[in-house]
C-alpha positions in Angstrom: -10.2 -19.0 28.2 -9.7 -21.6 25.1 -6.4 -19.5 25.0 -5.1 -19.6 28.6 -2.2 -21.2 28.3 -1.4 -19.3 25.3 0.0 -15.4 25.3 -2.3 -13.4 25.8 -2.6 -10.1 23.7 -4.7 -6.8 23.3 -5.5 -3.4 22.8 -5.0 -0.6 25.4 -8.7 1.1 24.5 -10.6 -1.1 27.0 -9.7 -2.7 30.6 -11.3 -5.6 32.0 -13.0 -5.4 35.0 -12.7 -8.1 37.8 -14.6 -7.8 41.2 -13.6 -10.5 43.3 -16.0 -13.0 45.0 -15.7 -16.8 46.4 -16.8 -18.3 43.5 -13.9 -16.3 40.9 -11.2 -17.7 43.2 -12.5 -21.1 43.4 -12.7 -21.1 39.6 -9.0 -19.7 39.6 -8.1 -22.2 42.0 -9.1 -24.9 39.2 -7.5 -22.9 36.3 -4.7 -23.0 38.1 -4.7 -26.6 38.9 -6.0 -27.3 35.5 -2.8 -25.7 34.1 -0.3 -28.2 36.3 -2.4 -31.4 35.7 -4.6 -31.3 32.7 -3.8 -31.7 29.4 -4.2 -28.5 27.3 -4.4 -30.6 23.9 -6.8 -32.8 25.0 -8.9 -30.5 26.4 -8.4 -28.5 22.7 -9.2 -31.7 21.2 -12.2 -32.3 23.3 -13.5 -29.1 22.2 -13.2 -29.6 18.8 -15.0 -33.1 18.9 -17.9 -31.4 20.4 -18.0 -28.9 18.0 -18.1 -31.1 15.3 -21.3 -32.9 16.7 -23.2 -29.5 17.5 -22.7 -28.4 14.0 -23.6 -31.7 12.8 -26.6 -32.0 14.9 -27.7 -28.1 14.4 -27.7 -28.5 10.7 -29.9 -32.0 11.2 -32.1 -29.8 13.1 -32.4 -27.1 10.6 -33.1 -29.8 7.6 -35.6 -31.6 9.4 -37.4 -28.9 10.8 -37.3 -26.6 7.7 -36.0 -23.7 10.2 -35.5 -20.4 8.2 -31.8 -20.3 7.4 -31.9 -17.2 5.4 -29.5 -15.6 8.1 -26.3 -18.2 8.3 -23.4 -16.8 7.0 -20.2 -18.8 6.4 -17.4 -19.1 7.8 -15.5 -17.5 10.7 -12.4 -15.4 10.6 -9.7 -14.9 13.6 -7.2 -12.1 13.4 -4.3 -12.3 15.5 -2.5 -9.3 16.2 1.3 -10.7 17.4 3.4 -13.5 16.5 3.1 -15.3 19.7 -0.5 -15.4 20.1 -0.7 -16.7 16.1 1.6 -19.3 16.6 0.7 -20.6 20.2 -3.1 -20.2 19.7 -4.1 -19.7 15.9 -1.9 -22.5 14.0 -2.3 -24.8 17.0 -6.4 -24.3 17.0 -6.5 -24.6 13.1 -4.1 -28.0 13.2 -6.6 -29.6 16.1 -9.7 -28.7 13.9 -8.0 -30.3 10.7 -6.9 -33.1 12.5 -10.9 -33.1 13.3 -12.3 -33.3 9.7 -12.4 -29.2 9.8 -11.5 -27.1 6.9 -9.0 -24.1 7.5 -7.0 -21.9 6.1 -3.8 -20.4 8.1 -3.1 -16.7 6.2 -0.1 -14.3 7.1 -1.6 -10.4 7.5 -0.6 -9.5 3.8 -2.4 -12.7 2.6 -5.4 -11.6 4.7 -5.6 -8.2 3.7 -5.7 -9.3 0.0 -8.4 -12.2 0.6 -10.5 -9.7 2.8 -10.4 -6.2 2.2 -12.5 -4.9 4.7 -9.8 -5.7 7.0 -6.8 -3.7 5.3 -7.1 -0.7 7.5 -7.0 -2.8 10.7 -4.2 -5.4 9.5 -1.9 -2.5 8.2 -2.1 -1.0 12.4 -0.6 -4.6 13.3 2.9 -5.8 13.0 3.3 -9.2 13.5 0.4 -12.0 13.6 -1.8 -13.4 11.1 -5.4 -15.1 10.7 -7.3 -18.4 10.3 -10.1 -19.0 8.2 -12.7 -21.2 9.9 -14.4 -22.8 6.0 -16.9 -25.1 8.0 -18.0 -22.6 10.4 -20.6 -20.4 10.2 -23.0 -17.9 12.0 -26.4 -17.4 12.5 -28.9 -15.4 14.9 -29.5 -17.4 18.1 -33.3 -15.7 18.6 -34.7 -16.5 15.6 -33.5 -20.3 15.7 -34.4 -20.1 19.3 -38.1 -19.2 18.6 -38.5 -21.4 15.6 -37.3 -24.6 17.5 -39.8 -23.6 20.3 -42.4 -23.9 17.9 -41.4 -27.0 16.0 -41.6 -28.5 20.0 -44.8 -27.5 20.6 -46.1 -28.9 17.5 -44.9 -32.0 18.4 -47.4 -33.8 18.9 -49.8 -32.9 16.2 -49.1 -35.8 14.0 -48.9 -38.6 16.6 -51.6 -37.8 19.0 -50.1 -37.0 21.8 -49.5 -33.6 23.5 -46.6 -31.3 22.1 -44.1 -30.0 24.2 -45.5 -27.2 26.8 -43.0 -24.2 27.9 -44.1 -22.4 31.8 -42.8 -19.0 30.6 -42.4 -16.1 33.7 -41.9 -18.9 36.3 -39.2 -19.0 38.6 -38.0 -22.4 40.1 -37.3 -22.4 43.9 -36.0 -25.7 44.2 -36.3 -29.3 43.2 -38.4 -31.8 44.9 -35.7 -34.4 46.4 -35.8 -37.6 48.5 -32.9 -40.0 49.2 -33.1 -43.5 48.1 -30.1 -46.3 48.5 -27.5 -43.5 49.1 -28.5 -41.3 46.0 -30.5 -38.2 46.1 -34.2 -38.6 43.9 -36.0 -35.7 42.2 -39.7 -36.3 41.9 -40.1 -32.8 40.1 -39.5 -28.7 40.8 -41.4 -26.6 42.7 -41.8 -22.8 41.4 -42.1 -19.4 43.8 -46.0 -19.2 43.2 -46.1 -22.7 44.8 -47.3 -24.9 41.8 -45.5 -28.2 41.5 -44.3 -29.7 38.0 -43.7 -33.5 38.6 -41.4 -34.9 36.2 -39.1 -38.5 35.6 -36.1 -36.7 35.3 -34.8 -33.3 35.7 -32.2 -31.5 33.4 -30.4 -28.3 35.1 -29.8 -25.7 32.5 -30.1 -22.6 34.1 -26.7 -20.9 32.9 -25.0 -18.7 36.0 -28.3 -19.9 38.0 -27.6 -23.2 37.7 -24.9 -23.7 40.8 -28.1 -22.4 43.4 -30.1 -25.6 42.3 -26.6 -27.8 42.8 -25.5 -26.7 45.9 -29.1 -27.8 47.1 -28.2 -31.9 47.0 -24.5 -30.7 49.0 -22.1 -30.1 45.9 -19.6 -27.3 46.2 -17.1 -28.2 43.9 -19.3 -26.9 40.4 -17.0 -23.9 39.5 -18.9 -21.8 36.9 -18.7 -18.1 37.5 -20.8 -14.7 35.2 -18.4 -13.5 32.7 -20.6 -10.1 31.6 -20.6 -9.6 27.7 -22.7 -6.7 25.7 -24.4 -7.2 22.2 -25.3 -4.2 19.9 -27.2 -5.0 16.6 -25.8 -1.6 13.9 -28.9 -0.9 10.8 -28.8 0.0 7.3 -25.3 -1.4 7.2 -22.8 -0.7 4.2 -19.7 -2.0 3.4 -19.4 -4.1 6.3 -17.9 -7.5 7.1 -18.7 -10.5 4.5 -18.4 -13.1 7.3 -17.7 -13.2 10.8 -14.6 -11.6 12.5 -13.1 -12.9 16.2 -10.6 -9.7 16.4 -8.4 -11.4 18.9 -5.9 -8.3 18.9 -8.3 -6.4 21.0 -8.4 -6.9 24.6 -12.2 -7.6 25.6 -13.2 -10.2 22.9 -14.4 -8.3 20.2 -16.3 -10.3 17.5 -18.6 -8.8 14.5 -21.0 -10.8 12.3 -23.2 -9.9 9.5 -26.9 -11.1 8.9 -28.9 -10.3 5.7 -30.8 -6.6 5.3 -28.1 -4.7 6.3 -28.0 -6.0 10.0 -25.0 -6.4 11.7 -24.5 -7.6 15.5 -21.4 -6.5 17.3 -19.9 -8.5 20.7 -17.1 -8.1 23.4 -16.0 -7.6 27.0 -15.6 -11.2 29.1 -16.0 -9.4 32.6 -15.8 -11.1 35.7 -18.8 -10.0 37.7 -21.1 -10.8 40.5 -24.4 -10.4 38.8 -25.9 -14.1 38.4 -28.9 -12.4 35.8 -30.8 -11.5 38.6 -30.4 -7.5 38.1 -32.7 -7.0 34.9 -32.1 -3.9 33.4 -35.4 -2.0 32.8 -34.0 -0.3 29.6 -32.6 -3.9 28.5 -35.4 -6.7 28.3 -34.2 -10.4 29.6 -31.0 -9.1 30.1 -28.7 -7.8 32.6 -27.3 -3.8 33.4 -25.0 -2.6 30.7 -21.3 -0.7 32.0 -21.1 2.6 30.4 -18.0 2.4 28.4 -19.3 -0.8 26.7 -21.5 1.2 24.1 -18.7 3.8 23.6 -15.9 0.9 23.0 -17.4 -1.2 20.7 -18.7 1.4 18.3 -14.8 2.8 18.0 -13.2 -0.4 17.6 -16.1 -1.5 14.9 -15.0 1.9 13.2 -11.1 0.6 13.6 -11.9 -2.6 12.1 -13.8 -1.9 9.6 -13.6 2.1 8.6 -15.5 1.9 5.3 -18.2 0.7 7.4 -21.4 2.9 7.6 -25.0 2.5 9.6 -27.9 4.4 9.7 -29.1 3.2 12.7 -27.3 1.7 16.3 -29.7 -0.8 18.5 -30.0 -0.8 21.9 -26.5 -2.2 23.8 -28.0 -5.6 25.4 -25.7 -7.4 28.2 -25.8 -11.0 29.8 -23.5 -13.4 31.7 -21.6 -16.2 30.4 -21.6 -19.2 32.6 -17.9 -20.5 32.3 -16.1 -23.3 33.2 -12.3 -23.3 33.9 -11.5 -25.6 30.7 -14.1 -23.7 28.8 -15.8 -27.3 28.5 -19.4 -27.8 29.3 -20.6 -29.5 32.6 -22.8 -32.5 31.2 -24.3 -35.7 32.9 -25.7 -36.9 36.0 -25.3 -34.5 38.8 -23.1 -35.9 41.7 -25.0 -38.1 44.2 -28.4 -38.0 42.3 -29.9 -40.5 40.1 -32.3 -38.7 38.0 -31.1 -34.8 38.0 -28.7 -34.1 35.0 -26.6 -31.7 34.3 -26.2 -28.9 31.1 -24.0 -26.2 32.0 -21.2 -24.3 31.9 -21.3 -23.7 28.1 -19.6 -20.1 28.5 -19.8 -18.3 25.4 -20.8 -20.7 23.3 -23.7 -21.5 24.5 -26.2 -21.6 21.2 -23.0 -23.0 19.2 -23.3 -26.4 21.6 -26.8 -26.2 22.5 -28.1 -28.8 19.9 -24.9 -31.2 20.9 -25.2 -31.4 24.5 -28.7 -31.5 24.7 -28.8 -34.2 21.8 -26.1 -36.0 24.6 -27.7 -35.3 27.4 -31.1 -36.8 26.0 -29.3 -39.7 25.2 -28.1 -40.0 29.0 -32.3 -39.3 30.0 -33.4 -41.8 28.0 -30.8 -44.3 29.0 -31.6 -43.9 32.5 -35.8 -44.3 32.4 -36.9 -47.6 32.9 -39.1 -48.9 30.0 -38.7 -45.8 28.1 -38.3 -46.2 24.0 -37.4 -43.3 21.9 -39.4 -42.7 18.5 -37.7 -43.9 15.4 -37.1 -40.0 14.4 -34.6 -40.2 17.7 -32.6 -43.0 15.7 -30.6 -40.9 13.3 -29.5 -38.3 16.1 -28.6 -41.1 18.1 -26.2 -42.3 15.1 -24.5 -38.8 15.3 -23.1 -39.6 18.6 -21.0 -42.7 17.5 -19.6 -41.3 13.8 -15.4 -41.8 14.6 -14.7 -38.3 14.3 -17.6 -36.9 16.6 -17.1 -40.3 19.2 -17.0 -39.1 22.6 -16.9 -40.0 26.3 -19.2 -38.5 28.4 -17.4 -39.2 31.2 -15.1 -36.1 30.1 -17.7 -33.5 30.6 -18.4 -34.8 34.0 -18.6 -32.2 36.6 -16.6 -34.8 38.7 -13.9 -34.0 36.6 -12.9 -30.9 38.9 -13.5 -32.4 42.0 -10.6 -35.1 41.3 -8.5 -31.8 41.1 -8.7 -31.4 45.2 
């Protein structure tokens, strides 16, 4: 969707699947608007900005906590399959990001195949097109920075007395505890299905697809994020693969590939519109959600497309999930509409660990600002500071989810 008002390109080998529902036609209804009365380069800009201050803050976050690292690999490659789709969305993206303080590099197909062999089977099957070289990007695995960070917050505490932080794993949240004070809605906490009730100051929705049950609860129809189904498959024993990450945007269901050390690679597609909100957990798929049957099949040929030198000993279980999107592909940030305390952290879409550190290092920023007598640590200072460097300076205001009610 960063490229929906760009041409649109792909493959024949997979279709994608659409399976209509209110909430898909509300969020076309705000594409749609989006396209007649919102700027596309701002929102491109926007995005960039953003980008810049998750990198910034994740790498922060990796320094200070001494997070293992041993898995980032650098930078992120985007091969373009027609002319149209290169010029209108590659050279376009590139010239935002270096406007942005990003490093790229904009390569015709021959100049691609020469910089990056692997790709010379796949670039001699396309005609026109061409590919950018992402220098300051780069790719790591979103578990094992996802479990370390868990543990750096639960440790918290150990070296200033107080408690660390404490995660309620296997609990499902039924609703939030909310009262009405001078015209705005007040949560005093959440209340899970097993009854027990977690007061709290402030509450931060960030519940992906799930997140629009807890909103509509306080009267708000207008958040438009709808499940866009993807499927993950980790390949073994890996030889002659990719030597940095690949966005094949010359295939039709989002195909990306991206190697980590020990021979691992993970392969990604398909951005399906679909019903499921995560709440049909596949047995055979642990935490995530049931898997079509022509995912495994079409990612496996198109990785042996791409890359045909390619070899693995070993293919991982597929694993699918839902993307929460937004129609501008912009996260939904900020205090939710008519409430004073409940704040909003949504809508990332498929880049979801890419932003996390960003928008939650914004939306603390908004918590803190809003509790009365509250003063941050001094170790909060320097991620503060990240939010007002010129080229990462944002308004908040722009990630409002207000911003698609205006659009009625």
């Amino acid at each position: 969707f960063r490229e929906k008002k760009e041409h649109v390109e792909g493959d024949t080998e997979a279709e994608a699947t659409f399976r209509p529902s209110t909430s898909v036609f509300r969020f076309g209804y705000h594409v749609l608007k989006g396209i007649v009365l919102k700027d596309s380069a701002k929102e491109n800009a926007l995005f960039v900005k953003l980008s810049n201050l998750c990198n910034q803050t994740m790498l922060k976050l990796y320094d200070d906590e001494q997070l293992d690292n041993t898995e980032k690999s650098t930078g992120n490659l985007w091969l373009y399959g027609s002319k149209a789709s290169f010029t209108h969305s590659g050279v376009k993206s590139a010239s935002v990001a270096a406007e942005n303080g990003y490093r790229t590099s904009v390569l015709s197909l021959t100049d691609c195949a020469m910089k990056f062999p692997f790709l010379k089977e796949r670039i001699s099957s396309l005609q026109n097109g061409g590919c950018v070289v992402a220098h300051d990007d780069w790719t790591a695995d979103a578990r094992i920075f996802t479990q370390s960070i868990a543990a750096s917050c639960e440790k918290l505490g150990n070296n200033s007395g107080s408690s660390g932080v404490k995660f309620h794993f296997n609990q499902r949240v039924k609703k939030l505890l909310l009262s009405k004070s001078n015209g705005k809605l007040i949560s005093s906490g959440v209340q899970t299905d097993d009854g027990n009730i977690y007061k709290a100051d402030a509450v931060v929705i960030c519940c992906g697809v799930q997140s629009g049950h807890f909103i509509k609860q306080f009267g708000y129809v207008g958040e438009p994020i709808v499940p866009m189904k993807g499927c993950s498959i980790e390949l073994y024993g890996v030889k002659n693969g990719p030597t940095m990450t690949v966005a094949d945007k010359s295939s039709s269901f989002s195909y990306q590939i991206s190697p980590f050390k020990d021979g691992r690679v993970r392969i990604v597609g398909f951005a399906d519109f679909d019903n499921d909100f995560g709440e049909a957990v596949s047995k055979g798929c642990p935490n995530g959600v049931v898997c079509r049957e022509n995912y495994k099949k079409t990612l496996l040929e198109h990785t042996r497309k791409l890359c045909p030198e390619m070899t693995w000993s070993y293919v991982g279980k597929p694993w699918c999930g839902v993307r929460p999107m937004s129609p501008d592909c912009l996260p939904i940030l900020g205090l939710a509409p008519s409430c004073k305390n409940v704040f909003l952290n949504c809508g990332h879409g498929a880049v979801g660990w890419t932003f996390s550190a960003g928008t939650s290092l914004m939306t603390a920023k908004m918590v803190a600002s809003s509790l009365s007598g509250f003063t941050p640590k001094k170790e909060w200072r320097p991620y503060e500071n990240l939010l007002t460097k010129s080229k990462i300076l944002l308004n908040f205001e722009d990630f409002s989810a207000t911003r698609f009610t205006k659009l009625f």
